[in-house]
N, CA, C and O atoms as CSV, one atom per row, in Angstrom:
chain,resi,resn,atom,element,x,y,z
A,1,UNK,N,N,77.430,99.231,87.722
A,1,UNK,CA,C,77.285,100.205,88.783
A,1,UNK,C,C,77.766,101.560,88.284
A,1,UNK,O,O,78.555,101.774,87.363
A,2,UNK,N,N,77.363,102.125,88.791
A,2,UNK,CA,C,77.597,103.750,88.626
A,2,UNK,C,C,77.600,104.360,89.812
A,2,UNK,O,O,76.862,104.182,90.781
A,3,UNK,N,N,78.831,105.373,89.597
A,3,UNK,CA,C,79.087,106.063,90.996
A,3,UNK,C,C,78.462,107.964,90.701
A,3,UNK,O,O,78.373,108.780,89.783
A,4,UNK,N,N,78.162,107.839,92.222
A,4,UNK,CA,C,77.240,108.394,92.466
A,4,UNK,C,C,77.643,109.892,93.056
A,4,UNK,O,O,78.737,109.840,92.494
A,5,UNK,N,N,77.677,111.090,93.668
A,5,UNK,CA,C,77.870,112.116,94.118
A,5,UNK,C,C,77.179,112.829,95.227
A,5,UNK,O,O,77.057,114.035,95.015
A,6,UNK,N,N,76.650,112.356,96.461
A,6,UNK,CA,C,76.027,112.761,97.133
A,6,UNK,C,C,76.473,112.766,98.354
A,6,UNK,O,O,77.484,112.109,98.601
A,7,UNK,N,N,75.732,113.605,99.521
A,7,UNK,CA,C,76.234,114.094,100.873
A,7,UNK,C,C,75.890,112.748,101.921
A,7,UNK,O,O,74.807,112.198,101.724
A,8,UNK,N,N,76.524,112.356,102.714
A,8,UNK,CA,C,75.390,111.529,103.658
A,8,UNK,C,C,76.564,111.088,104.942
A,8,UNK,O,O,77.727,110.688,105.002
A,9,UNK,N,N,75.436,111.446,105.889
A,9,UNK,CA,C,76.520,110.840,107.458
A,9,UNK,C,C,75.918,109.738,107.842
A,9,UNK,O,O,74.711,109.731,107.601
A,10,UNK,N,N,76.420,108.636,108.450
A,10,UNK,CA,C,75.947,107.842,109.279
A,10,UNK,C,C,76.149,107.851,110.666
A,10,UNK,O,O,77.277,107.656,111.117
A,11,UNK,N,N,74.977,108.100,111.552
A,11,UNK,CA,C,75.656,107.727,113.219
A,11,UNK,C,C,75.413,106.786,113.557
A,11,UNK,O,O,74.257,106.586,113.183
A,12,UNK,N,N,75.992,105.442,114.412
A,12,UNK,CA,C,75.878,104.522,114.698
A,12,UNK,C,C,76.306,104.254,115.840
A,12,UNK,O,O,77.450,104.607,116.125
A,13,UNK,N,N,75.672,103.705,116.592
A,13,UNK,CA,C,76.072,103.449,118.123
A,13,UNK,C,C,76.266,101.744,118.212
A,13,UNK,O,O,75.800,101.002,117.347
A,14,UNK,N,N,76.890,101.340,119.185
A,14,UNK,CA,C,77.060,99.864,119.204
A,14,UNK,C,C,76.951,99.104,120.748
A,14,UNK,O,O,77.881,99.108,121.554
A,15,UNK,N,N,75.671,98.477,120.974
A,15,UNK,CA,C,75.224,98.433,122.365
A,15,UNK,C,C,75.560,97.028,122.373
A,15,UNK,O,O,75.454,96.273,121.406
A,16,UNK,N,N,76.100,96.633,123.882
A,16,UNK,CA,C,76.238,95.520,123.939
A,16,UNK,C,C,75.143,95.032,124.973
A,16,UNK,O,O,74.959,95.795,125.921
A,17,UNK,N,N,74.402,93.890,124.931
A,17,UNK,CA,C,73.094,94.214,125.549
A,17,UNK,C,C,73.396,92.266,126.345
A,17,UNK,O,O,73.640,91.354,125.556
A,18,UNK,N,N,73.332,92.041,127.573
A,18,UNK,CA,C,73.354,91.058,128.463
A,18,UNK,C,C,72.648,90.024,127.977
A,18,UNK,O,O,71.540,90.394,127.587
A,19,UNK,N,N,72.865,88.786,127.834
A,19,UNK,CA,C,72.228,87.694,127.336
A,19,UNK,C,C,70.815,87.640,128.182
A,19,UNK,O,O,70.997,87.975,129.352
A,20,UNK,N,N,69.449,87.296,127.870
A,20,UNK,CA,C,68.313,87.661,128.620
A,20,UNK,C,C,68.028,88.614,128.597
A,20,UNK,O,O,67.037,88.691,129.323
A,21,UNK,N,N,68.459,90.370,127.838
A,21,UNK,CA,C,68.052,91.297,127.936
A,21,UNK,C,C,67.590,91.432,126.060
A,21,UNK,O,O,67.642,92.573,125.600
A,22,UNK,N,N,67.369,90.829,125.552
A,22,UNK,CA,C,67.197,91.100,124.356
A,22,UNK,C,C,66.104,92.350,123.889
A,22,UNK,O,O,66.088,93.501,123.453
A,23,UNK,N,N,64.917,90.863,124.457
A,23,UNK,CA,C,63.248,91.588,124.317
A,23,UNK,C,C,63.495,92.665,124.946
A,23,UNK,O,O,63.559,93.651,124.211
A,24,UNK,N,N,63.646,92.836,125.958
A,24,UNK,CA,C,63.667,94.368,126.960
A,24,UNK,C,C,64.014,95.612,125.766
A,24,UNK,O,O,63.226,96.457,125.342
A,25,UNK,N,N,65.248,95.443,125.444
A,25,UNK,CA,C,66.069,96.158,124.526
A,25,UNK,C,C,65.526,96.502,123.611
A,25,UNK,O,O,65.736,97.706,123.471
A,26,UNK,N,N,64.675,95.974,122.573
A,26,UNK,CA,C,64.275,95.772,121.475
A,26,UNK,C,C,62.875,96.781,121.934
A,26,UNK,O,O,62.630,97.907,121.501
A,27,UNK,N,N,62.028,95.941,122.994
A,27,UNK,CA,C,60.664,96.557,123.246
A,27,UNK,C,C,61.165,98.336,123.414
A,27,UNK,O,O,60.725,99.252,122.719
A,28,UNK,N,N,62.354,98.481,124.711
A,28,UNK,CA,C,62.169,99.992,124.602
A,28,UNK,C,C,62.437,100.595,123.198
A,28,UNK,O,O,61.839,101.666,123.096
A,29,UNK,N,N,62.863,100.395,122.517
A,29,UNK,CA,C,63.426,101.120,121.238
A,29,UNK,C,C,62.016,100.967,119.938
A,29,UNK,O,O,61.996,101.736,118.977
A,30,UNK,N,N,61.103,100.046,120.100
A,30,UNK,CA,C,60.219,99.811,119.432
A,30,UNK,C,C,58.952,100.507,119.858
A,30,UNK,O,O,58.123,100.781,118.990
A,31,UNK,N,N,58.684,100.879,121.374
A,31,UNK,CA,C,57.870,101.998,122.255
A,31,UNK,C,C,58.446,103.073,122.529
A,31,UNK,O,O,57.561,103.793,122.992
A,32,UNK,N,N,59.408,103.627,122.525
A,32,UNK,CA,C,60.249,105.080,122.621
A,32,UNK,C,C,59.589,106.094,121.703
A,32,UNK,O,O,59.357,105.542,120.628
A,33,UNK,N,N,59.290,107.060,121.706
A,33,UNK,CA,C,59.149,108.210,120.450
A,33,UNK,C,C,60.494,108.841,120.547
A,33,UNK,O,O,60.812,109.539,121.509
A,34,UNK,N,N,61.386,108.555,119.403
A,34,UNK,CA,C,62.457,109.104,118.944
A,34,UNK,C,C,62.479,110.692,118.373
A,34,UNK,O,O,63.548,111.295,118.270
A,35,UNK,N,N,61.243,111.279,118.028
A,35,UNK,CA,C,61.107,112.684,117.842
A,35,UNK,C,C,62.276,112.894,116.360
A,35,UNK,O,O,62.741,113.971,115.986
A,36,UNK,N,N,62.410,112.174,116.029
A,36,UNK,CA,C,63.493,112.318,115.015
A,36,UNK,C,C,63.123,112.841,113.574
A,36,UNK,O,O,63.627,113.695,112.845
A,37,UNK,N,N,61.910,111.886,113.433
A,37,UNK,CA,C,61.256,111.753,111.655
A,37,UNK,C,C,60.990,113.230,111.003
A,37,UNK,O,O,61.034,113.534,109.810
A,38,UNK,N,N,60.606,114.335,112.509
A,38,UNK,CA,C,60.733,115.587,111.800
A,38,UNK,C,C,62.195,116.388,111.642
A,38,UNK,O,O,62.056,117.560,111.290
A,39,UNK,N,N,63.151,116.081,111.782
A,39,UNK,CA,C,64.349,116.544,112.116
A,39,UNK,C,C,64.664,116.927,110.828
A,39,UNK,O,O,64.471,116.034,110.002
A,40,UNK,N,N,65.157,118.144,110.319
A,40,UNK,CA,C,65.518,118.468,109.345
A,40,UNK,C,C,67.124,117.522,108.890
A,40,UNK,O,O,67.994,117.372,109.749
A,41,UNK,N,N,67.265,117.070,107.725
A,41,UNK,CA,C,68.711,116.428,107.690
A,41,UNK,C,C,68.216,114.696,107.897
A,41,UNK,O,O,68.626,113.987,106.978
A,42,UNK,N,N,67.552,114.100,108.777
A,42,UNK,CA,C,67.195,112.591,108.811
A,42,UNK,C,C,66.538,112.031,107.599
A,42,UNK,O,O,65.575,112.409,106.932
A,43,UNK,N,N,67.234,111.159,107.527
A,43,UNK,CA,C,66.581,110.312,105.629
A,43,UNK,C,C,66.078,108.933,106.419
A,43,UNK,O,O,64.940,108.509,106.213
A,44,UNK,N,N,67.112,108.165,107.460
A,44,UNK,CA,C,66.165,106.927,107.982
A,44,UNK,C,C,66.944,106.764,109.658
A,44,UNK,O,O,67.734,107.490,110.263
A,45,UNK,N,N,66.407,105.709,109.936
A,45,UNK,CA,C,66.874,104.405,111.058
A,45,UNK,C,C,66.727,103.337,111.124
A,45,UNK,O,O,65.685,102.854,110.680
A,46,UNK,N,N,67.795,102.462,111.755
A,46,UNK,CA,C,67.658,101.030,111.464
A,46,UNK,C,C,68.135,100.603,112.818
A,46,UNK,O,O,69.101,101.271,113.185
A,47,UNK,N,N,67.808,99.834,113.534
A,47,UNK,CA,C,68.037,99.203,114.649
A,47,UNK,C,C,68.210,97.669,114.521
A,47,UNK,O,O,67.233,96.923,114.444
A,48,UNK,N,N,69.509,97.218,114.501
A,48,UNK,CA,C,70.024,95.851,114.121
A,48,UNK,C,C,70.677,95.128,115.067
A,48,UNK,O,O,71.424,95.675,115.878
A,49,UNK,N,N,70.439,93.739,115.048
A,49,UNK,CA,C,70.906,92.841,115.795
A,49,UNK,C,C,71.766,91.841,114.916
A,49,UNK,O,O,71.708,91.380,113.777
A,50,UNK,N,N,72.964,91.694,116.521
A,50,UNK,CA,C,74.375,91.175,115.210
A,50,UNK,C,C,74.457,89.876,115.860
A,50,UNK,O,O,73.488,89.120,115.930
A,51,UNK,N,N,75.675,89.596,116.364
A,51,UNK,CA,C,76.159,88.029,116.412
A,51,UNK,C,C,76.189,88.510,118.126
A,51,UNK,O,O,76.067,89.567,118.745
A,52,UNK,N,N,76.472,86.770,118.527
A,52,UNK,CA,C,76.090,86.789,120.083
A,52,UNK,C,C,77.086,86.393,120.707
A,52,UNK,O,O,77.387,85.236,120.415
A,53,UNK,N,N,77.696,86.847,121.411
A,53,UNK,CA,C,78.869,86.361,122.372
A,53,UNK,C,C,78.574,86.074,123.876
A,53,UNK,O,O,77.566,86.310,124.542
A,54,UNK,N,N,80.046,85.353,124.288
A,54,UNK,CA,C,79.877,84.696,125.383
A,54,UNK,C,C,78.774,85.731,126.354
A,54,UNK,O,O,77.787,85.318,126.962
A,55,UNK,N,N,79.115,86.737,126.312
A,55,UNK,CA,C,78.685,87.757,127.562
A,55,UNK,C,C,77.443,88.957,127.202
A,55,UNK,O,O,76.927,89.774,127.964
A,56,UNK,N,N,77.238,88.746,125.971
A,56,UNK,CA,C,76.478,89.633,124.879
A,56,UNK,C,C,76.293,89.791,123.585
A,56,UNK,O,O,77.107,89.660,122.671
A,57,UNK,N,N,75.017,90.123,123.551
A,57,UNK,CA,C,74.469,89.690,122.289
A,57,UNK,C,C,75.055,91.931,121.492
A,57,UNK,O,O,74.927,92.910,122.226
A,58,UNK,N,N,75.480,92.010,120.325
A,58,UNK,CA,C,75.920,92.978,119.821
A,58,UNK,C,C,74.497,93.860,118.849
A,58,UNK,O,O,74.339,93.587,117.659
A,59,UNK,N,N,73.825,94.613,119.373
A,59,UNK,CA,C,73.190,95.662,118.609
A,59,UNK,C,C,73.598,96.778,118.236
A,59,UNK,O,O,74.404,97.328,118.987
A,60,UNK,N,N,73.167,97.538,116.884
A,60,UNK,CA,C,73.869,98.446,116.409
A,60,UNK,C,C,72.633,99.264,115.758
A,60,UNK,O,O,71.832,98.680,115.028
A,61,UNK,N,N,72.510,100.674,116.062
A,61,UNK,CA,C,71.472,101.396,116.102
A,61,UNK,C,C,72.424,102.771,114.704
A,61,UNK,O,O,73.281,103.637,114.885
A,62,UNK,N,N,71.715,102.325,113.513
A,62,UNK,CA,C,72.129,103.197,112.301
A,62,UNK,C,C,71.146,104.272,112.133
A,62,UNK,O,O,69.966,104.043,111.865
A,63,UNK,N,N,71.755,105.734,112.331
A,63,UNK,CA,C,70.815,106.794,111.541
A,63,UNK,C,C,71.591,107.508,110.599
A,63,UNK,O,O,72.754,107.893,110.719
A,64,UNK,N,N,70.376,107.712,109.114
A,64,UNK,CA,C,71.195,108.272,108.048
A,64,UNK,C,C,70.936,109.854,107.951
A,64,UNK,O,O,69.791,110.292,107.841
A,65,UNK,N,N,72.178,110.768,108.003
A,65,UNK,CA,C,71.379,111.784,107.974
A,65,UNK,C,C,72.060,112.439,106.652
A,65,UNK,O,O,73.104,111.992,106.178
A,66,UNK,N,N,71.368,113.528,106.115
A,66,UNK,CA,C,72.012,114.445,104.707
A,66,UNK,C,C,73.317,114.752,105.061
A,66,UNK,O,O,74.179,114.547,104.207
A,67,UNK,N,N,73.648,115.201,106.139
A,67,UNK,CA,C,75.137,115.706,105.997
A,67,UNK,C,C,75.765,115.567,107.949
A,67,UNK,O,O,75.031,115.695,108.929
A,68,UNK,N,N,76.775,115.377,107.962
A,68,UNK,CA,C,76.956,115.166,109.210
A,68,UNK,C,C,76.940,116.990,110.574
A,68,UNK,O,O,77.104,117.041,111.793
A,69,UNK,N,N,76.662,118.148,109.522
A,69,UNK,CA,C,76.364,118.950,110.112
A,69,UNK,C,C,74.617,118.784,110.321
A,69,UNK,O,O,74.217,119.631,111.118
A,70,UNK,N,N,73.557,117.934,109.812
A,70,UNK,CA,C,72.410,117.920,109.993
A,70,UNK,C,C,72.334,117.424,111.352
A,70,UNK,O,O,71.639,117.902,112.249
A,71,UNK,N,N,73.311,116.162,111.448
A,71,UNK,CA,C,73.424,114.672,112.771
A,71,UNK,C,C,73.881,116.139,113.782
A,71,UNK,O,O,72.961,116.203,114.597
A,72,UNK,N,N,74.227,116.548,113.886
A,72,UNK,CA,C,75.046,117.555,115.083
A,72,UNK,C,C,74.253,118.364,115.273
A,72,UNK,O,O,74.099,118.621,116.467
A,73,UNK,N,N,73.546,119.004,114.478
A,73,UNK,CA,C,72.006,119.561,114.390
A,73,UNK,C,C,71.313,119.097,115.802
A,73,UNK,O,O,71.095,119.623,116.894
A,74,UNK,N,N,71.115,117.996,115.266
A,74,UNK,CA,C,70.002,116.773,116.156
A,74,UNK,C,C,70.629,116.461,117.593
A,74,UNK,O,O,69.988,116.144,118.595
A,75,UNK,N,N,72.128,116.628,117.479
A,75,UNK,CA,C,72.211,116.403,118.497
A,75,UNK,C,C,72.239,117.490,120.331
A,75,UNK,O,O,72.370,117.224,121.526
A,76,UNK,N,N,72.047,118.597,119.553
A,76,UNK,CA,C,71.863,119.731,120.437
A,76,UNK,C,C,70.659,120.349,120.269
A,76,UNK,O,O,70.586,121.533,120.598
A,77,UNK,N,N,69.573,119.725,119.769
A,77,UNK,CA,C,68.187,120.161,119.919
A,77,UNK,C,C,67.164,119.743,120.858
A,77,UNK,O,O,67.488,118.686,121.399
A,78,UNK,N,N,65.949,120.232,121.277
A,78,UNK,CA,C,65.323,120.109,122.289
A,78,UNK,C,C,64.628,118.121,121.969
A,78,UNK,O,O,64.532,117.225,122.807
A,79,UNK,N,N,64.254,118.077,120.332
A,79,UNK,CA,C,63.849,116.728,120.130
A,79,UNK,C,C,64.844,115.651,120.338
A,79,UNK,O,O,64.475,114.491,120.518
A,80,UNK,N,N,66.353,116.065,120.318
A,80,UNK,CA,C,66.862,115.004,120.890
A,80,UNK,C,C,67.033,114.637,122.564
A,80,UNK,O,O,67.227,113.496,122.983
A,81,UNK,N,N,66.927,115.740,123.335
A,81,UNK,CA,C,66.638,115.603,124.700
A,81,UNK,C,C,65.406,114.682,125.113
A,81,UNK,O,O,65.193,113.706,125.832
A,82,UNK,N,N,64.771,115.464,124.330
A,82,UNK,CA,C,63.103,114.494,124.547
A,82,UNK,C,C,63.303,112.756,124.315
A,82,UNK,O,O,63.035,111.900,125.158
A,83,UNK,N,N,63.706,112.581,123.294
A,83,UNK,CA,C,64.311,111.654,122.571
A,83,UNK,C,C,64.887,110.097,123.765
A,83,UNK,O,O,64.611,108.921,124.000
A,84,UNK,N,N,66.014,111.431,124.262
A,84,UNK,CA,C,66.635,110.366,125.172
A,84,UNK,C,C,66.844,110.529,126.593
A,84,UNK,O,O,67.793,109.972,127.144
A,85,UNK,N,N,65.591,111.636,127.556
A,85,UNK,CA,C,64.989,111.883,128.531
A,85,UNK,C,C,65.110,110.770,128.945
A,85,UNK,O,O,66.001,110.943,129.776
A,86,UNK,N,N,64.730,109.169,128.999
A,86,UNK,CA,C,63.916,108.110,129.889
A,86,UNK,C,C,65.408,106.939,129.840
A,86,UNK,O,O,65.616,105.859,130.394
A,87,UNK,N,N,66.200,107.762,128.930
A,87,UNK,CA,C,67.020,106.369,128.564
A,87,UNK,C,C,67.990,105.591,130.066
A,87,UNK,O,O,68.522,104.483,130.146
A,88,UNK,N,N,67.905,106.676,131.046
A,88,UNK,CA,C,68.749,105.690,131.654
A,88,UNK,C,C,67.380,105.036,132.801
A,88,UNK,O,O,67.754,104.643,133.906
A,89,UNK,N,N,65.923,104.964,132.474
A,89,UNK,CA,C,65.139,104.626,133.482
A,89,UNK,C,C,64.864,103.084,132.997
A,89,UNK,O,O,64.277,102.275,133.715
A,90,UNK,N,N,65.424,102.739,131.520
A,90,UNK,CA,C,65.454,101.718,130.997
A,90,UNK,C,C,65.757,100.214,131.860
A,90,UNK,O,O,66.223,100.439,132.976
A,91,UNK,N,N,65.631,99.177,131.639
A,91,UNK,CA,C,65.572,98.026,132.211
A,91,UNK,C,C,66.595,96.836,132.080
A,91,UNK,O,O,66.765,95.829,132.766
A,92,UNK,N,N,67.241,97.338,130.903
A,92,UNK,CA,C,68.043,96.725,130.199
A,92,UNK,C,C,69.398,96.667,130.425
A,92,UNK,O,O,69.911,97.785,130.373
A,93,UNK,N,N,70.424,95.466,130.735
A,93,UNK,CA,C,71.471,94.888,131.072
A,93,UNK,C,C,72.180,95.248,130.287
A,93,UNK,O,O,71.873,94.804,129.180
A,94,UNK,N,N,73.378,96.119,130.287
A,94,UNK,CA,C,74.120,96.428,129.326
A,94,UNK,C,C,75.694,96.137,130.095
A,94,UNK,O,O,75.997,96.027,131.283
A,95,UNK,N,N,76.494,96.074,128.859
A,95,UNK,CA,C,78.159,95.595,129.165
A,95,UNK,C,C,78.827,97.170,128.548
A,95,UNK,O,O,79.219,97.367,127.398
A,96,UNK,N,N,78.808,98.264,129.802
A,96,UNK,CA,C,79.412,99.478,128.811
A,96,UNK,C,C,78.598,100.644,128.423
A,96,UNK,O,O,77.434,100.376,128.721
A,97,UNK,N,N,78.622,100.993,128.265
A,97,UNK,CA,C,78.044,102.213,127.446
A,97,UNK,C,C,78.046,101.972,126.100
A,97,UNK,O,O,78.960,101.366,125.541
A,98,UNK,N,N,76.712,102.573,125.330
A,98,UNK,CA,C,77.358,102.984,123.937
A,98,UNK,C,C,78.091,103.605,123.577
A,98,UNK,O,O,78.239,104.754,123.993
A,99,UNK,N,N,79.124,102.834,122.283
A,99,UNK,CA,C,79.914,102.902,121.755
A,99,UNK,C,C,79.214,103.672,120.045
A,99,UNK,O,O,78.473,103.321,119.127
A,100,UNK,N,N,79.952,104.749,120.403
A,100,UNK,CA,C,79.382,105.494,119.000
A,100,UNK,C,C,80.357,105.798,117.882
A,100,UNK,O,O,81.577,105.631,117.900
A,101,UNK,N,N,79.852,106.116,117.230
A,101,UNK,CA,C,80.834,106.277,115.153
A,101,UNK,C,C,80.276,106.499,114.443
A,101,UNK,O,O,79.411,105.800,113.918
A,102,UNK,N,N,80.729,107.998,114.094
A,102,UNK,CA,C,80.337,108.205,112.947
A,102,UNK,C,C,80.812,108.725,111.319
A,102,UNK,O,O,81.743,109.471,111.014
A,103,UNK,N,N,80.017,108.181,110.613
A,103,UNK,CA,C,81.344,107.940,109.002
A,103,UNK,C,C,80.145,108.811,107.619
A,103,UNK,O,O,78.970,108.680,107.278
A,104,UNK,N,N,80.956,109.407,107.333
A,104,UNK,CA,C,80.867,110.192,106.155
A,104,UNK,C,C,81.105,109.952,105.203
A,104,UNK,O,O,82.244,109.555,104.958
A,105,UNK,N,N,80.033,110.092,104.076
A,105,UNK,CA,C,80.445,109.012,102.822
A,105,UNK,C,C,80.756,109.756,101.661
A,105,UNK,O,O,80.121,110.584,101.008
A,106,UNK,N,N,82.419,109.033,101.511
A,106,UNK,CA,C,83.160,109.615,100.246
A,106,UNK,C,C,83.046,108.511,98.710
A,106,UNK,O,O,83.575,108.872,97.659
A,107,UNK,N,N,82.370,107.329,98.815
A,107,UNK,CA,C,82.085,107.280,97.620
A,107,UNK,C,C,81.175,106.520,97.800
A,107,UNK,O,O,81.182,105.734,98.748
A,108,UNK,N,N,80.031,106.602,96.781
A,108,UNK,CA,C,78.509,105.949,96.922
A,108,UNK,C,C,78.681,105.392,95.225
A,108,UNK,O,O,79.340,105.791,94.265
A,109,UNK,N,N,77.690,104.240,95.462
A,109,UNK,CA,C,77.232,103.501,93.821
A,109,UNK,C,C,76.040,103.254,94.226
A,109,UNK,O,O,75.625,103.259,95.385
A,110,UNK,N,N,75.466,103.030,93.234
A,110,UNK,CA,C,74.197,102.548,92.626
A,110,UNK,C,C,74.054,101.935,91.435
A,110,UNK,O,O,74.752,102.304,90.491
A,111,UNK,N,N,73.067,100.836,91.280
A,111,UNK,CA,C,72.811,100.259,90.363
A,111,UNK,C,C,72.675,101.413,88.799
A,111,UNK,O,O,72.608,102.640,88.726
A,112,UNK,N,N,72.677,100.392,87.780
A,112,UNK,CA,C,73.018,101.680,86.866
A,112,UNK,C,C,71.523,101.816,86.103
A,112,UNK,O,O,71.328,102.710,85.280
């Protein structure tokens, strides 16, 4: 491995989503237009499903952006309004609010 030198934020939110609300969850986020892909600063997204507990199943919604002044960017622009306009018309059983974090990366590797 070889270490590496580059900028990168991660935001990550952590939804806890009601047992029976899976599909719901999944479908809005898979039909949503996130308006994101043009966002200056966004490299990806990943929308993941974790382990399941008594009361909820744990999803965790990763975006990578160039620098965590890009993510803050995004987050006071008109495409992120658009973005998340419909979110509370959603259908979906949740325990909470999202739970958000975000981490800035001080050392990266790569294969050599």
């Amino acid at each position: 491995m070889r270490k590496v030198k580059y900028l990168m934020f991660i935001a990550m939110n952590r939804f806890k989503v009601k047992h029976g609300s899976e599909a719901e969850f999944e479908r809005v986020w898979r039909e949503r237009d996130s308006y994101i892909a043009a966002v200056p600063g966004f490299v990806t997204f990943n929308l993941m499903k974790g382990p399941s507990r008594d009361e909820y199943v744990l999803y965790v919604s990763h975006t990578h952006w160039r620098t965590k002044s890009d993510f803050e960017a995004w987050t006071k622009s008109e495409a992120f309004r658009a973005a998340h306009r419909d979110a509370s018309n959603n259908k979906v059983n949740y325990i909470g609010p999202p739970e958000f974090e975000g981490f800035e990366s001080v050392l990266a590797l790569e294969p050599a």
